[in-house]
C-alpha positions in Angstrom: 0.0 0.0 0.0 1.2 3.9 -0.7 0.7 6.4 1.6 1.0 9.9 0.7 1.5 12.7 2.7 0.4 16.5 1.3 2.2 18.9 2.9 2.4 23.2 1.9 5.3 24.9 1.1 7.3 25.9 4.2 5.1 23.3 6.1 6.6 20.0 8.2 5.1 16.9 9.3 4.5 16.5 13.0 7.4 14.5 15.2 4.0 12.1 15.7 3.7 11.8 12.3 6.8 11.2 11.8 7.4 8.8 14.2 4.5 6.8 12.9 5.7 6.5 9.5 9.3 5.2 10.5 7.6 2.2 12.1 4.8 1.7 9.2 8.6 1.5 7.0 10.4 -0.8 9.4 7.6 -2.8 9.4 7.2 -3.2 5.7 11.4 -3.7 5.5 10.6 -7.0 8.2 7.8 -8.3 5.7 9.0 -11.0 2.9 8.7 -9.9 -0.9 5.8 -11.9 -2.2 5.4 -12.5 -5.6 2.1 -13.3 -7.7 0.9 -13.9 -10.9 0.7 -10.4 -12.0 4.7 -9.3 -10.4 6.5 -12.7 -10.6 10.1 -12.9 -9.9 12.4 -11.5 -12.5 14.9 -13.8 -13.8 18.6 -12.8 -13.9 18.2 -11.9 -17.6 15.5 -9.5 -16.8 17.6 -7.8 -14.3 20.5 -7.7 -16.6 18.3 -6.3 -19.4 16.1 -3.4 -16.7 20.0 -2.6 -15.3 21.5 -1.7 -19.2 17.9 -0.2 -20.0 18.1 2.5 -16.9 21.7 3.0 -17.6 21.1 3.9 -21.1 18.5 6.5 -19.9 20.5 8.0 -16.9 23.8 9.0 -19.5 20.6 10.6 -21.9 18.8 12.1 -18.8 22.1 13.7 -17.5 23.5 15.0 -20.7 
């Protein structure tokens, strides 16, 4: 699940807010990946192939 948070410029989250969040993401970082049908596991290839694909685009995106 996504939270967001909508703040206005110049404006903070509370330290209770904040405090709530950081254990919302430890928790998630304790839970196991699990993948399905519709987000299955990539295989090495994939990786290789997602890795060259974004490396491409970050030399483009920074010229």
């Amino acid at each position: 699940m996504i939270k967001t948070v909508i703040t206005n410029p110049g404006e903070r989250i509370t330290e209770e807010e904040l405090k709530k969040f950081d254990a919302e993401v430890r928790d998630a970082q304790s839970r196991p990946i699990v993948f399905d049908e519709d987000c299955s596991e990539l295989s090495p290839a994939m990786i290789k192939a997602f890795r060259s694909a974004s490396a491409l685009r970050n030399r483009h995106k920074n010229a």
